[in-house]
N, C-alpha and C positions, 0 to 999 in steps of 0.2 A: 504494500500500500504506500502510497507518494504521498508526501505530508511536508514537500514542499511550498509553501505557501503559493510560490509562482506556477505550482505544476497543479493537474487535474488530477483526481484519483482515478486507478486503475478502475474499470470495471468489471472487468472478472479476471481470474489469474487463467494460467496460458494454458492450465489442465483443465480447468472447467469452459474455456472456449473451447476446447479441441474437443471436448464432450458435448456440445454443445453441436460442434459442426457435424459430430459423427450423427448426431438423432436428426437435427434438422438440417442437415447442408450448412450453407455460408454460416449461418449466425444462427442462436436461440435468443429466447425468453429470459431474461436475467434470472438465477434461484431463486429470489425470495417473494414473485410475483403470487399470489394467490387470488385467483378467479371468482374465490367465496367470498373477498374480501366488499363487506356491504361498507358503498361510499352513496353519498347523496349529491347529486350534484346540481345546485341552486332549487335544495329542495326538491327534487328527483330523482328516483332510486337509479344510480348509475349502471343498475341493470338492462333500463329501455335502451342503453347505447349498445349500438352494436360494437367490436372493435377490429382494430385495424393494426399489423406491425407496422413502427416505425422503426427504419433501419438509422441510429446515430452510431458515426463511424462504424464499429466490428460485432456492434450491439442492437439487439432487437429490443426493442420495446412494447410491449400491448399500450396501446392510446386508443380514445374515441374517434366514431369512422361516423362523417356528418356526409349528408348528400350531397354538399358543396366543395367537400374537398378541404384537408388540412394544408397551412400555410409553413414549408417546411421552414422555411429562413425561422419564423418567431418558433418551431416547436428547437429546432438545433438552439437559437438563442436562451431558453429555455434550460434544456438541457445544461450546456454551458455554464448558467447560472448557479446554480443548483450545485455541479461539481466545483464551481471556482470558491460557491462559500464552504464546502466541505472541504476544499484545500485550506482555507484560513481555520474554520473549526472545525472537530471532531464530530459536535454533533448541532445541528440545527433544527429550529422551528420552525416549518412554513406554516403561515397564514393565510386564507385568500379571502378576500371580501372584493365587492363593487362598490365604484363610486358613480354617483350622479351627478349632475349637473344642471343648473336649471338656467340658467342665459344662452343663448346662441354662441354656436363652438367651432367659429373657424378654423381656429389652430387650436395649438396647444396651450396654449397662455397659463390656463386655468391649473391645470393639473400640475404644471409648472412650477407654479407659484405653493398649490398644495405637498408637493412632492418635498419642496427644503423645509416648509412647516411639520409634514409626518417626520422625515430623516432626524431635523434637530431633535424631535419629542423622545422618538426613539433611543437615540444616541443618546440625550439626559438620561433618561429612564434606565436603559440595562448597561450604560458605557463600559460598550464596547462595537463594533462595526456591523452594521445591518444596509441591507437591500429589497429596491422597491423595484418591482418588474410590473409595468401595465402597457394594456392593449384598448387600442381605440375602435369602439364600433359604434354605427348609426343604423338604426333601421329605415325604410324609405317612409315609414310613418313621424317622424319626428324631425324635429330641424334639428335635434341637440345629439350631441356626441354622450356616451357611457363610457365606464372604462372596468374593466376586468383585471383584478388585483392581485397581486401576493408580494408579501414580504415577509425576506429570508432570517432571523436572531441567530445569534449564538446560543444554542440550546441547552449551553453550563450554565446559563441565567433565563431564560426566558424559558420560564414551566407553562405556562398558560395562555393559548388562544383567545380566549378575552380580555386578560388583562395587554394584549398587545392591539388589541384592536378600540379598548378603551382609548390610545393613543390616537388611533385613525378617527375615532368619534374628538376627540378635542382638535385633532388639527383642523376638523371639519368647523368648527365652533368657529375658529378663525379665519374660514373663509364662507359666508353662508350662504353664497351661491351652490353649496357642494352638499350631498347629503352620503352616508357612507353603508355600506347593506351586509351583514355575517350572517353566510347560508350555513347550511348546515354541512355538517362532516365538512370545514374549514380549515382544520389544525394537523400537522401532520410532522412526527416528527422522524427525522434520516440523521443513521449515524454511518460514520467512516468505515468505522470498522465492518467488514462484511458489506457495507450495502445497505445495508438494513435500512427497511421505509422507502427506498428509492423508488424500488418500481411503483409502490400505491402513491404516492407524491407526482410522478410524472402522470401517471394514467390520471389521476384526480386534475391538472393543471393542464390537461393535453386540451380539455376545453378551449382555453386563449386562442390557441391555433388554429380555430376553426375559419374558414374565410366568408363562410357568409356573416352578411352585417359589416365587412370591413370594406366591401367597394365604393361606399359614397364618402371616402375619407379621401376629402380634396388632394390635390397633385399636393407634392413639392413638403406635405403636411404626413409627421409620421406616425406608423402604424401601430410601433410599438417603442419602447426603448427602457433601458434598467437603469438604475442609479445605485449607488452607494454610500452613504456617511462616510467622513474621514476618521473616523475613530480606528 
């Protein structure tokens, strides 16, 4: 396991991809995925999804398969995410909530200005470095842009999914064009060692990537993008 802060953790060792190859060809299912495992997602048993592998890099992944087709660039960026903070911690918390918005959302301005308001909250509260990962969608029924959320703690201090989302409800206080939404089965915690959590963490967050809802997000205005605290 890489525990270089600059480097990505392995995801599987070179015996269990060769086992892997030999049952399924190029790549398998990562080991600790479980298919029983009951997630809700925005309040819908994530059973209605059908799924789909997603091949990052030498690895398969089970994600949700939508009739519009997932967007690989945000599910890779994603990913990515995910292992860069397990290269900084052992073990972390993801969160995912929505944000709303209620003024007209050309750009990104909005979330902008909310994203260094949640990071500071954050960074005070468990100080130490955390990540916000959102995705901009509109429906053709509304002039306003949503955004679909998660962010990453260090999970030596952040025990609790609401207490990290009680942050995302104050940063919201501070801007009240924004309202902030915790669906259910939100909280998910992935540790280094092994793996563990990884696969239900991606499949739970492979929602983002879906691409309907994200074609009426003006040229030039982006789709998604992550941040960081400097903690």
């Amino acid at each position: 396991m890489l525990t270089n802060a600059n480097s990505k953790p392995r995801l599987t060792s070179k015996k269990k991809q060769s086992e892997h190859q030999q049952y399924y060809g190029r790549s398998g299912f990562t080991p600790d995925y479980n298919p029983n495992h009951e997630q809700v997602i925005n309040n819908i048993s994530a059973r209605r999804f059908t799924l789909e592998g997603f091949l990052y890099q030498e690895t398969l992944f089970q994600v949700m398969s939508f009739e519009h087709g997932i967007n690989s660039s945000i599910m890779n960026a994603v990913i990515n995410q995910l292992l860069a903070a397990l290269s900084h911690y052992s073990k972390i918390l993801l969160v995912r909530f929505d944000l709303r918005v209620y003024t007209e959302t050309p750009n990104n301005s909005l979330i902008s200005k909310y994203r260094k308001t949640l990071l500071r909250y954050l960074d005070k509260k468990y100080q130490s470095k955390t990540w916000l990962f959102w995705v901009r969608e509109q429906t053709p029924r509304s002039d306003k842009a949503h955004y679909h959320c998660f962010i990453l703690l260090d999970g030596h201090k952040a025990k609790s999914g609401w207490g990290a989302f009680q942050q995302v409800q104050k940063a919201c206080y501070m801007h009240p064009d924004t309202s902030a939404w915790l669906p259910k089965s939100a909280s998910y915690k992935v540790e280094r060692k092994g793996l563990k959590g990884l696969d239900s963490a991606i499949h739970r967050i492979s929602y983002l990537a879906k691409n309907y809802s994200k074609e009426l997000t003006p040229n030039k205005v982006k789709r998604f993008q992550t941040s960081s605290s400097r903690a």
